[in-house]
N, C-alpha and C positions, 0 to 999 in steps of 0.2 A: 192545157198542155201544148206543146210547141208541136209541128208537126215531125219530126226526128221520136219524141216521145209516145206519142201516140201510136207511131209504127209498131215502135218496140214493145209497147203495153197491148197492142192486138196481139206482136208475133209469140211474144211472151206467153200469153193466154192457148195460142194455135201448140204450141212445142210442149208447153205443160201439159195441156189436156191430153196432147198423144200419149208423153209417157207414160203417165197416169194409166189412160186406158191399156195403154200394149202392156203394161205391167201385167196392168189385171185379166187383161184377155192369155198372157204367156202363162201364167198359173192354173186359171180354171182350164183350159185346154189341157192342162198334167194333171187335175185331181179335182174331184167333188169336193173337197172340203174347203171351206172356205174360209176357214180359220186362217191360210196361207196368202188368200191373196187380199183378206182382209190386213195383213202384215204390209204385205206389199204396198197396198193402197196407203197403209198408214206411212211408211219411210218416203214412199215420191212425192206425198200432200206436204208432209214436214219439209223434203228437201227443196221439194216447187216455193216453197215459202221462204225459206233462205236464200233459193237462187233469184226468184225474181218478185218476192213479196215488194221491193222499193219500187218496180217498176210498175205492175200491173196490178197490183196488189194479191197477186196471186188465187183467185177463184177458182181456178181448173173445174167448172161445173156449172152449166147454163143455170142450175135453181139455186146457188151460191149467188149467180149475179143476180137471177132475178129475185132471192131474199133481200140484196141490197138494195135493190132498184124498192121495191115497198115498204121499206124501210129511209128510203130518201138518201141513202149515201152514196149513189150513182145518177146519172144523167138518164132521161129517157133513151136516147144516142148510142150514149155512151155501154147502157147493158145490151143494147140492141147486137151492136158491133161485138161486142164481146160473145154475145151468144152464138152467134153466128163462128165465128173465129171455132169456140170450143163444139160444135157440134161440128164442123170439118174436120177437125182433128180426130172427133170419133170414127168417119166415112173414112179419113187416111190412115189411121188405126186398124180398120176393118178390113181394109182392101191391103196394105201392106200386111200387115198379119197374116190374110191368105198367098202371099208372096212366098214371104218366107217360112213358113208353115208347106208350102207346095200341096195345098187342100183345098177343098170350100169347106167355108165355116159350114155348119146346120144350124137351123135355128133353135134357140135355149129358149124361150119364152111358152109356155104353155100354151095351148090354143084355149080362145074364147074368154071374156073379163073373169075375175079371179079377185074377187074382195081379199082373201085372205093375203094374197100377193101384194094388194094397194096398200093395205093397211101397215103390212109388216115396213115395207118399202118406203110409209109415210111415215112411221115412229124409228126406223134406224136415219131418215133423213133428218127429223126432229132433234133427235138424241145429237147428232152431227151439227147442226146451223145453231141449233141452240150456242155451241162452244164457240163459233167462228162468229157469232155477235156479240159475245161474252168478250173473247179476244179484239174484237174491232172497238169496242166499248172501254174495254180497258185500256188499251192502245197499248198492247202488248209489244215488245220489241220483238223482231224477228224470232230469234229465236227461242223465247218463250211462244210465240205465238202457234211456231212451228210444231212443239212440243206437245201444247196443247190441242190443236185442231188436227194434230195424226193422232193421238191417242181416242180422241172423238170419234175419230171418220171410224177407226178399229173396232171402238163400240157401237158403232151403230151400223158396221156389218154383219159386225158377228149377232146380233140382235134381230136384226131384218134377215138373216141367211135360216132362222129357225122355220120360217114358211116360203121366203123368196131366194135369187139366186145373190142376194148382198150387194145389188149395186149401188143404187143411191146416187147413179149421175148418170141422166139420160146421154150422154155421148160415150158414156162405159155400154150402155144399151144397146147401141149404134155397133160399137167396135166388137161385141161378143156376138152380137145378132140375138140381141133379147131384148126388142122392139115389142112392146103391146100396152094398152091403154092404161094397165092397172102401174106396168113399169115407169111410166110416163108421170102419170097425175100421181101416183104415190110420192114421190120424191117432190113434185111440185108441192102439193097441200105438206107435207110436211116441212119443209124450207120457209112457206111463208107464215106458218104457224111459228117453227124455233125461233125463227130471227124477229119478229114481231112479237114474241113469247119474252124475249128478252129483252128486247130493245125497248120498248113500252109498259112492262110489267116489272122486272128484276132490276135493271140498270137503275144508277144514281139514288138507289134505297137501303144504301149502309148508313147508319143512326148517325148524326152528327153530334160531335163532346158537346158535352155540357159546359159552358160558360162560368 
């Protein structure tokens, strides 16, 4: 990429990730349930993906990129940068949030590791990457891709929200202030499970006609 594109493909990543996060931090601060900002999450993933899926390819999620990175469809570099970019946006999510909120957050993450937390956290991230390598694989056009990788992300909060608080992207963690190990490595092991679940297993295994 030229150096004008690469700007745009980190700032893209930086702007998505925030909205993403202030979405989902503007709902759970209004209500426990998380069926709402699983909603949420699902419309600014779909919309992030029509706005700037040509550009950045649209990740909005450090184990998004780094499913692609083990998966070989990113640079070492290049997920580096990327990660980076979207975990600021979580800290300027957090820190504007309490702006305009006029509060401090508290912190949402339970004290002390929490299997049931990692676990939920690892199978609604599964259930999510699983689709976003389904769509990268199929080279879905934007807006199908859109379609299908919100309706994913949807399922797999409302799925992980049965024992966790439905994040599934460490910089949504950062921006709520539910920062803790099992939020952390949950959403990782599960990323590099779906995308490698598919990318290595599922993909390119539809029968070919007979002759």
């Amino acid at each position: 990429m030229e150096g004008r594109q690469k700007v745009a493909a980190v700032l893209g990543e930086f702007l998505g990730t925030y909205v993403l996060a202030t979405a989902m931090l503007a709902m759970l601060v209004r209500t426990n349930f998380e069926f709402f900002s699983a909603i949420a999450a699902a419309v600014v993933y779909g919309l992030g993906i029509l706005v700037l899926g040509d550009i950045s390819g649209s990740h909005l999620n450090p184990v998004v990129t780094l499913g692609h990175w083990t998966t070989r469809k990113i640079t070492t570099m290049h997920a580096a940068v990327f990660i980076v970019a979207q975990l600021l946006a979580g800290l300027a999510a957090w820190r504007l949030g309490q702006y305009f909120l006029n509060q401090t957050l508290s912190k949402t993450a339970s004290g002390g590791f929490n299997w049931r937390v990692l676990i939920a956290e690892a199978v609604g991230t599964l259930v999510f990457t699983f689709a976003v390598a389904a769509a990268t694989a199929k080279k879905l056009d934007n807006t199908k891709k859109a379609a299908v990788c919100g309706a994913a992300l949807f399922a797999g909060i409302v799925i992980a929200s049965l024992a966790s608080n439905g994040l599934l992207n460490p910089s949504v963690d950062i921006a709520i202030r539910s920062v803790s190990w099992a939020y952390i490595l949950g959403p990782i092991v599960g990323a590099i499970v779906g995308m490698n679940l598919y990318t290595y297993v599922f993909a390119d295994t539809k029968p070919k006609a007979k002759k």
